[in-house]
C-alpha positions as CSV (number, residue, x, y, z in Angstrom):
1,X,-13.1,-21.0,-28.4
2,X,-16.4,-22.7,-28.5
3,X,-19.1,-19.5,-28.1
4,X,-22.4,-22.0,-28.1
5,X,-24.6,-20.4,-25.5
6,X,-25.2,-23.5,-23.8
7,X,-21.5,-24.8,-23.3
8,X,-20.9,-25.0,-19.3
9,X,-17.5,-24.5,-18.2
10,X,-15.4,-27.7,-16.5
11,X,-13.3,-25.9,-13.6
12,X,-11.7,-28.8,-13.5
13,X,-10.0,-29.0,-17.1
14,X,-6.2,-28.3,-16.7
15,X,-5.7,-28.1,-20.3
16,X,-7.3,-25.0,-20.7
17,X,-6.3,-23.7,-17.6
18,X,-2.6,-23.7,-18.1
19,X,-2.6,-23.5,-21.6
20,X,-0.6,-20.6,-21.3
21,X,1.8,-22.0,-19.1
22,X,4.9,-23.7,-20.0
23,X,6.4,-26.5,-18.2
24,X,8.9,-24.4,-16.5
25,X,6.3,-21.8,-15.7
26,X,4.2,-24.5,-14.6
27,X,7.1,-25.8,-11.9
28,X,8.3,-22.5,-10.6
29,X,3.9,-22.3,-9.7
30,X,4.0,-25.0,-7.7
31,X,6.8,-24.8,-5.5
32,X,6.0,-20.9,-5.1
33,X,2.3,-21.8,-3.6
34,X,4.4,-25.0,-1.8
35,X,6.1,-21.8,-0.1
36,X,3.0,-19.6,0.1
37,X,1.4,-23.1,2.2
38,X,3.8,-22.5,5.0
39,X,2.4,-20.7,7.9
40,X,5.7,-19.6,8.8
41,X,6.5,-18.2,6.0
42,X,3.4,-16.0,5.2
43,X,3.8,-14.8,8.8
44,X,7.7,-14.0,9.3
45,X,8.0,-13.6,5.4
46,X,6.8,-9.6,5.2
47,X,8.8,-7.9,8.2
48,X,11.8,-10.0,7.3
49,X,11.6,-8.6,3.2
50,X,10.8,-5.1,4.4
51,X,13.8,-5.0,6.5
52,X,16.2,-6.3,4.0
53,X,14.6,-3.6,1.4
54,X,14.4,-0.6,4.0
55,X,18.3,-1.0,4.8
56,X,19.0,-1.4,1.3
57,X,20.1,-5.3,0.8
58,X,19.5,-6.2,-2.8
59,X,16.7,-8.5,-2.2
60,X,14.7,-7.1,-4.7
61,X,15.5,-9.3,-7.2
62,X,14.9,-12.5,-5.8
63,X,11.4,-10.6,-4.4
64,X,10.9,-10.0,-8.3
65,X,11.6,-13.6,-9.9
66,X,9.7,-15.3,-7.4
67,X,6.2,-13.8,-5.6
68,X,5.9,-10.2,-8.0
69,X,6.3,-13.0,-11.3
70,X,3.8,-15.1,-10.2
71,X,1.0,-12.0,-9.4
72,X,2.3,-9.0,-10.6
73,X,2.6,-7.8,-14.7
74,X,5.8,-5.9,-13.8
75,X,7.0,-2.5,-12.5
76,X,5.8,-0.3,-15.5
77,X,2.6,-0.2,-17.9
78,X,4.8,-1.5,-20.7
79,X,6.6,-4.5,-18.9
80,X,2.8,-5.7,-18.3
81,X,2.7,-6.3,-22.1
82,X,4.3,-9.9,-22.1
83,X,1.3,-11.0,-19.3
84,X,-1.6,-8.9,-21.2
85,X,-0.9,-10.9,-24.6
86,X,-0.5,-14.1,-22.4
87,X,-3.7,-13.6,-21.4
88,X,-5.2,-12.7,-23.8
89,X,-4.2,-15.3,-26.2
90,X,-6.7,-18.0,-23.6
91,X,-9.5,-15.2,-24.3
92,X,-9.0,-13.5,-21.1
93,X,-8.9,-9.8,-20.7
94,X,-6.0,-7.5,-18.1
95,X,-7.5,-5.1,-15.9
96,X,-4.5,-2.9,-15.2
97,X,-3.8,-1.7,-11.2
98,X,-1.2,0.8,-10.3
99,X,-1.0,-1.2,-6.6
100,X,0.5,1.7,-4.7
101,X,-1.2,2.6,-1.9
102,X,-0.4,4.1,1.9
103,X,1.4,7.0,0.8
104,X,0.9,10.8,2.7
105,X,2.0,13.1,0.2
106,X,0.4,15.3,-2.0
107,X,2.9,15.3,-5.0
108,X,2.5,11.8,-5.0
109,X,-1.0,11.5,-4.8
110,X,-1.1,14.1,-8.0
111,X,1.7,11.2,-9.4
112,X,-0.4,8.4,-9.2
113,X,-3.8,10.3,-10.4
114,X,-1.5,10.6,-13.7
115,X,-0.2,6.9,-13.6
116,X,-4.1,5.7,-13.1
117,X,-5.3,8.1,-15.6
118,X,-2.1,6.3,-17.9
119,X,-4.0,3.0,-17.6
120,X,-6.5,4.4,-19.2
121,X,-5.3,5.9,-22.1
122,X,-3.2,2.6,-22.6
123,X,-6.9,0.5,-22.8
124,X,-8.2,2.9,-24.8
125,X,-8.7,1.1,-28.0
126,X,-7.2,-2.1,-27.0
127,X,-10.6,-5.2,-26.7
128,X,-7.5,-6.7,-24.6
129,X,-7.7,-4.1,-21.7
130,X,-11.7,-4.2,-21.0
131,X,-11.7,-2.3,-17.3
132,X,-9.3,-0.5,-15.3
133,X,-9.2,0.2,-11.5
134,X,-7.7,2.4,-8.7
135,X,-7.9,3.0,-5.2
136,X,-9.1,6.0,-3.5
137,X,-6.4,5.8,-1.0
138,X,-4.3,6.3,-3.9
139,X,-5.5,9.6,-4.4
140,X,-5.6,10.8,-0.8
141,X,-4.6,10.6,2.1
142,X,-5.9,7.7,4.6
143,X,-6.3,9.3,7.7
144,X,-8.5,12.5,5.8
145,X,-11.1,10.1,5.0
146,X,-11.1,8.3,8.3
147,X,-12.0,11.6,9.6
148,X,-14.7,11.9,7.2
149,X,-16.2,9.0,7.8
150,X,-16.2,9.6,11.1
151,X,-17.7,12.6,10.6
152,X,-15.1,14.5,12.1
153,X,-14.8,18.6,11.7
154,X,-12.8,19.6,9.3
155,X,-9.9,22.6,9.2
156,X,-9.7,25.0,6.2
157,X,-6.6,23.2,5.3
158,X,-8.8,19.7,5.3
159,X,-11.3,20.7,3.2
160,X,-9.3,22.8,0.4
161,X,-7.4,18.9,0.7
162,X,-10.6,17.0,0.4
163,X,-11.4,19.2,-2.9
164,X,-7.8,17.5,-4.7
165,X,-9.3,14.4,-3.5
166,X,-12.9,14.6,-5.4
167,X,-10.9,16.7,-8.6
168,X,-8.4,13.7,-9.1
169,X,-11.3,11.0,-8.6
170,X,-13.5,13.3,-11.2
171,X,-10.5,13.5,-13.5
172,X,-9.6,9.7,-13.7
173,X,-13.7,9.1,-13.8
174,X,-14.1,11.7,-17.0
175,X,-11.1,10.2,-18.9
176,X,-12.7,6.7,-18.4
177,X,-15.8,8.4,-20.0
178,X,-14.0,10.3,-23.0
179,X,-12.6,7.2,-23.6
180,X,-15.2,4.8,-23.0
181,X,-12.9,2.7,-20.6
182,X,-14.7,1.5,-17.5
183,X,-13.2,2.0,-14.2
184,X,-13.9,0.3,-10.8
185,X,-13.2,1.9,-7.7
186,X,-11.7,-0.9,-5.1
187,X,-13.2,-1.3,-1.6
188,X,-11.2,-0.7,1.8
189,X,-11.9,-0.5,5.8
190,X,-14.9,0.2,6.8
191,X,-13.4,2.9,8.6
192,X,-13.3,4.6,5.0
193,X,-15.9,2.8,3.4
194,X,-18.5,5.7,3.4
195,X,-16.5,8.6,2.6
196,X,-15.4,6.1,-0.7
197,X,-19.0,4.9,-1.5
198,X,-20.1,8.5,-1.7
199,X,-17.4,9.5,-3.8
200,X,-18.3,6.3,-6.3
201,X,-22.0,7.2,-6.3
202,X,-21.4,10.9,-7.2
203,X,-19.3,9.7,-10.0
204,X,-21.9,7.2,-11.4
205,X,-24.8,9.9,-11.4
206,X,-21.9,11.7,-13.5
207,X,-20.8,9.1,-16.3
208,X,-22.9,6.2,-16.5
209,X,-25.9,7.8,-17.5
210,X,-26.2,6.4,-21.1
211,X,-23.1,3.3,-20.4
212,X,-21.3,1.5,-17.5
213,X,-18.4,3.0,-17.2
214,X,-18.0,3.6,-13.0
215,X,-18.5,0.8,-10.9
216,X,-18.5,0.7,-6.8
217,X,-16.9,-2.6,-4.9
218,X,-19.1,-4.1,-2.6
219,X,-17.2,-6.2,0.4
220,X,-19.7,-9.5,1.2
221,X,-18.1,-10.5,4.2
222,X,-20.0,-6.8,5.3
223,X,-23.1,-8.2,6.8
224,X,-24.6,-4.6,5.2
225,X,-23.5,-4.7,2.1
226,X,-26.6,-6.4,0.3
227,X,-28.9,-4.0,2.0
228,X,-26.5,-1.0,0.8
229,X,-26.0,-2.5,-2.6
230,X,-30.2,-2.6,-2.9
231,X,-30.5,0.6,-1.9
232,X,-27.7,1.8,-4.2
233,X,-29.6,0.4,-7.2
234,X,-33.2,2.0,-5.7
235,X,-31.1,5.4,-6.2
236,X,-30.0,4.3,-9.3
237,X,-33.3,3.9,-11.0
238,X,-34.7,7.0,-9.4
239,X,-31.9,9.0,-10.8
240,X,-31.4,7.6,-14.1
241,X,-27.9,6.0,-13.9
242,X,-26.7,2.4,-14.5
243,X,-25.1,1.1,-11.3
244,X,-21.6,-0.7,-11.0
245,X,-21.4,-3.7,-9.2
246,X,-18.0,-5.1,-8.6
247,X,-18.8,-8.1,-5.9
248,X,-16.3,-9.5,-3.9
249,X,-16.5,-11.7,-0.7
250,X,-13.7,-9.2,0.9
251,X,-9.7,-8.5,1.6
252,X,-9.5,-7.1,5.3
253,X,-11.4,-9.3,7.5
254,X,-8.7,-10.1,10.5
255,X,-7.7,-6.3,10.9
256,X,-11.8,-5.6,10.6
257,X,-12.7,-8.1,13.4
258,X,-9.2,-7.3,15.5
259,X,-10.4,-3.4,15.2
260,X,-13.8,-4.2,16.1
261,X,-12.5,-6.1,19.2
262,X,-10.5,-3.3,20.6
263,X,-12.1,-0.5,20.6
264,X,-15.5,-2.0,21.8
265,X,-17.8,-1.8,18.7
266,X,-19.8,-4.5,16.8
267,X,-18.0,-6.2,14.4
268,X,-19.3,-4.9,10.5
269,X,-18.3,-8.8,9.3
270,X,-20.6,-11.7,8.6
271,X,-20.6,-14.2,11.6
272,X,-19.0,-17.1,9.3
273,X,-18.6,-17.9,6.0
274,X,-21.3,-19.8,5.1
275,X,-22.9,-15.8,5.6
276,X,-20.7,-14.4,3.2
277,X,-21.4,-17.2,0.6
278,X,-25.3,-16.8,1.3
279,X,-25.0,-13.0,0.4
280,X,-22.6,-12.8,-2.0
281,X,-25.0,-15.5,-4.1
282,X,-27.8,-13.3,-3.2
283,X,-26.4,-10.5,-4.5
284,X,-25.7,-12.5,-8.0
285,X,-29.6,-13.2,-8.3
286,X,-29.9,-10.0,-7.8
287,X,-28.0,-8.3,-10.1
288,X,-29.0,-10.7,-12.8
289,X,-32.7,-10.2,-11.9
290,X,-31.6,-6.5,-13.0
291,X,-29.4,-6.7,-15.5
292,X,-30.5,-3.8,-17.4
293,X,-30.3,-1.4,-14.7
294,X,-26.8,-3.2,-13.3
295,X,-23.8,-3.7,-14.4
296,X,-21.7,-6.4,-12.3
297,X,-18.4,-7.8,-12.0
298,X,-18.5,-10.9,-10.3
299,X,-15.0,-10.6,-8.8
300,X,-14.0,-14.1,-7.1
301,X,-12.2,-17.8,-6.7
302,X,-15.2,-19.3,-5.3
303,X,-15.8,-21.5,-8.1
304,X,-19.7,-22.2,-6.7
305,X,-20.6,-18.9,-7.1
306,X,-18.9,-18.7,-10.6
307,X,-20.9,-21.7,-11.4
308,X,-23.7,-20.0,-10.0
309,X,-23.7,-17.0,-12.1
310,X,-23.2,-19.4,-15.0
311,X,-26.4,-21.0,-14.7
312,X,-28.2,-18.1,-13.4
313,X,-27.1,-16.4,-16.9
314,X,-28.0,-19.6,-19.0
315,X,-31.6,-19.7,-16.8
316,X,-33.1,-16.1,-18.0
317,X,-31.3,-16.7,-21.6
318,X,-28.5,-13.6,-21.5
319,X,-25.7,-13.7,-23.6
320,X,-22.9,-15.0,-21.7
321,X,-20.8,-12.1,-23.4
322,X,-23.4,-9.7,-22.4
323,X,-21.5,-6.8,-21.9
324,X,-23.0,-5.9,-17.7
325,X,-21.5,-9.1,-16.5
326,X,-18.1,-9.6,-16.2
327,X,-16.0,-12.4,-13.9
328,X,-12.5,-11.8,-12.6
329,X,-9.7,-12.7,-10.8
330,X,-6.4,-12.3,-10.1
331,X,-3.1,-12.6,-11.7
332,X,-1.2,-16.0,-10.8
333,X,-4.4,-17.3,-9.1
334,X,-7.5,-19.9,-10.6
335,X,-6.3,-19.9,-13.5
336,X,-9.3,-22.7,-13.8
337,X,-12.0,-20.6,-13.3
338,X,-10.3,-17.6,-15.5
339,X,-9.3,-19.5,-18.4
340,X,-12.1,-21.9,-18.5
341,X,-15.1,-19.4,-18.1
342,X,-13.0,-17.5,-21.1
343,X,-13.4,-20.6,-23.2
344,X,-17.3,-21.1,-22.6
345,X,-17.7,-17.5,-23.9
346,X,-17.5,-15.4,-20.8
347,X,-16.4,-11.9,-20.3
348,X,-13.2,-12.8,-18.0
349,X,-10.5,-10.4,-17.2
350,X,-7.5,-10.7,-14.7
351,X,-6.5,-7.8,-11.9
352,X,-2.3,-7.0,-13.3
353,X,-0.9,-5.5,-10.7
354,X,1.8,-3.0,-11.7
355,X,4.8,-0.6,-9.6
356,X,7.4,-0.5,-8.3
357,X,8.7,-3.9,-6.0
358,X,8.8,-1.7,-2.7
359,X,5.6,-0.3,-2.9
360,X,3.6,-3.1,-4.3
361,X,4.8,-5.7,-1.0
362,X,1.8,-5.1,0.7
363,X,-0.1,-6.3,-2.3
364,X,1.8,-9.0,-2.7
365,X,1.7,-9.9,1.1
366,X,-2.0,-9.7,1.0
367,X,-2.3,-12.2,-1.9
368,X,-0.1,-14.6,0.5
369,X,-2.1,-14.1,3.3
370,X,-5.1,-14.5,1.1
371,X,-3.9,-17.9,0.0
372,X,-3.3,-19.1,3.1
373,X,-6.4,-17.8,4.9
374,X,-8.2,-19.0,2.2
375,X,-9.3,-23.2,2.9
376,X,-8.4,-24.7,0.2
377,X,-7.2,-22.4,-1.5
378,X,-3.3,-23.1,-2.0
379,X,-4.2,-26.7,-1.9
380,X,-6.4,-26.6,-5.0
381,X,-4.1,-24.5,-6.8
382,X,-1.5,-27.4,-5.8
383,X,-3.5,-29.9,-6.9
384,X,-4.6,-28.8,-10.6
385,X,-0.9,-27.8,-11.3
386,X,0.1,-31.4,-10.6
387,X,-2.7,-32.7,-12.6
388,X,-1.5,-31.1,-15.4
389,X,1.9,-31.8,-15.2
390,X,1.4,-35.4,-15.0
391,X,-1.3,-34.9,-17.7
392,X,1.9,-33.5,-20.0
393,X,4.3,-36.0,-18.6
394,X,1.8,-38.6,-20.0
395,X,1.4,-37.7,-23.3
396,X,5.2,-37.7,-24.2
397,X,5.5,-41.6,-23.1
C-alpha cells in the first residue's frame, strides 16, 4: 500500500478493486447486478420473496446465496468474520450494522440495544472494526417519534416509553465512549428526523468532548440539511464538543416526495440532483475548512465527490489518514472507490450488514432499489467487473 501523501487514487483500476475477489466471486457479481438491472425484477422481486418467507416456503436459502452474499456479512456478528478479514486484507475497514428495523415491541427493542451494544464490544480492540452504527428506530418504536416530531401530546405511558428510548441510545453511546469505539447514528424520514437529531446532539455534548466518538447523519437530498449541519457545528463550538458528520446524499427520496404529494405539504427534497450534488460538495468544503472542530464521514458512490474530498484534503495539506475524515460505502457495492481510496492511504470502511434473512429484506430491497434508481449505477458496477475479467482472461493467454 503506497501511503505517499500525494498518490491520487485511479477509480478506474480494477486490479485493486477486486483484488479480493476471485473469479467465481467475480461472475456470480455480475450476473447478480445483471438481475438487480431489471426493472421488473426490483419492482415484483420484494412482495413476491416476502410472501414465499411469510407462508413458510424455504426460499431463504436461495435469498441467502444470492442478494444477502453479495451485501450482507451474514446472519450473526461471527459469520461477518470471513467479509471483515476480506476487507481488510485491501486496507479497508467493516463498520458493523445490526439491519433490523420496523419492529413494535419492547422486548425486542431491549434485544437489539444488546446486539448493537455487541458490535461494539466486538470492535473494541480490533484497527479492523473502526466505527459502528445503529438506527434509532431500532431502539423504539416508529410511530412514538413520529408523534414527537410532530409535536404531538404525549400520554404517561408515552413518555415513561420515550425514557427506554433515550436510556438505550445513552447506553449504546457510553459503551462506544468506555471503549473508545465511534458510533454513527443513521438518518430516516423526515417525519422522524428531529426527534433523532436531538437525540444525536444530546449524545455528542455527552461523549465527544475530548474525541469523536458520536456522529449524526446528514441526508443531502434535504434542501435544509447544510443550513442545519452549519448550525449544528455553531452549537458545537459554543459548547465545546467535536461534531459528527456522517454525509450522505440520502435513502428515502420516492416515499419523501410521494408523502409530500399527498398530504399537501412542500416537499423537504432538493428539486434535482444536480442540488444534492451542489450541497453535499458544499458541505465537504465545509467540514474540511473545519476539520478540527468536525469530524466527517463522507459516506457515498459518487465518485466526484470522493475525488473531491481527495483534493480538497491534498489542497490544505491533511493527512489523508487523518483520523476526522473517513469515506465509506457499502458491502458488495464500488468496490473502486472503497478499495482504491484504501490503497492511496485513506481511512475507508464498508457498512456489513448483519441479522437474520427475514428481517434484513428491506435492507436488502433498498440496496436494489438504490441500484436501480441510481443512473449509472448498476451499469458501472457492470462494466468494471467485465473489465476485470477480461483483464484476468488476458493474462493467462
Amino acid at each position: 500500500m503506497d501511503l505517499s501523501p500525494n498518490k491520487q487514487p485511479n477509480f478506474d483500476n480494477t486490479e485493486v478493486a477486486f483484488r479480493q475477489k476471485n473469479n467465481t466471486e467475480l461472475k456470480k457479481a455480475y450476473w447478480l447486478f445483471k438481475m438487480i438491472g431489471s426493472n421488473f425484477l426490483t419492482k415484483v422481486g420484494p412482495p413476491i420473496t416476502n410472501f414465499f418467507l411469510n407462508i413458510g416456503l424455504p426460499i431463504e436459502g436461495a435469498v441467502k446465496a444470492t442478494i444477502f452474499q453479495q451485501f450482507c456479512g451474514g446472519e450473526t456478528i461471527t459469520e461477518c468474520d470471513k467479509a471483515i478479514a476480506q476487507l481488510a486484507r485491501g486496507g479497508v475497514g467493516t463498520i458493523l450494522d445490526y439491519s433490523v428495523e420496523g419492529e413494535e415491541e419492547e422486548v425486542v427493542f431491549d434485544e437489539t440495544c444488546e446486539e448493537i451494544i455487541r458490535t461494539i464490544l466486538r470492535a473494541d480492540g480490533d484497527l479492523n472494526i473502526p466505527i459502528t452504527v445503529f438506527k434509532i428506530t431500532g431502539i423504539g418504536r416508529f410511530a412514538l417519534l413520529e408523534k414527537l416530531d410532530a409535536k404531538g401530546h404525549l400520554t404517561q405511558a408515552e413518555n415513561f416509553e420515550f425514557e427506554r428510548v433515550k436510556m438505550r441510545c445513552e447506553k449504546i453511546c457510553r459503551t462506544a465512549f468506555d471503549k473508545g469505539v465511534p458510533v454513527m447514528i443513521d438518518a430516516e424520514e423526515t417525519w422522524i428526523q428531529d426527534t433523532i437529531d436531538e437525540l444525536a446532539l444530546d449524545m455528542m455534548r455527552k461523549f465527544n468532548k475530548e474525541r469523536i466518538i458520536v456522529y449524526n447523519t446528514y441526508q443531502m437530498y434535504r434542501h435544509d440539511k447544510l443550513a442545519d449541519m452549519k448550525a449544528d457545528h455553531l452549537i458545537a463550538k459554543a459548547s465545546g464538543f467535536i461534531l459528527g458528520v456522517k454525509m450522505v446524499r440520502g435513502a428515502y427520496m420516492e416515499k419523501e416526495r410521494k408523502r409530500a404529494q399527498e398530504r399537501g405539504y412542500p416537499s423537504p427534497i432538493q428539486p434535482d440532483k444536480e442540488s444534492s450534488d451542489r450541497d453535499y460538495n458544499a458541505s465537504l468544503r465545509y467540514c474540511v475548512d473545519h476539520i478540527e472542530e468536525i469530524a466527517i464521514v463522507c459516506g457515498t458512490h459518487n465518485e466526484e465527490s470522493s475525488r473531491l474530498l481527495t483534493y480538497l484534503l491534498d489542497e490544505r495539506k491533511i493527512a489523508h489518514n487523518h483520523p476526522h475524515v473517513y469515506f465509506a460505502q457499502l458491502l458488495g457495492m464500488s468496490d473502486n472507490l472503497s478499495f482504491n481510496l484504501a490503497d492511496a492511504g485513506y481511512n475507508v470502511a464498508k457498512y456489513v450488514p448483519y441479522g437474520p434473512i427475514k428481517a434484513v429484506m428491506p435492507y436488502l430491497f433498498r440496496r436494489a432499489q438504490e441500484n436501480t434508481s441510481v443512473a449509472g449505477q448498476t451499469g458501472r458496477e457492470l462494466g468494471l467487473i467485465e473489465r476485470e475479467l477480461k483483464r484476468r482472461k488476458s493474462l493467462t493467454r
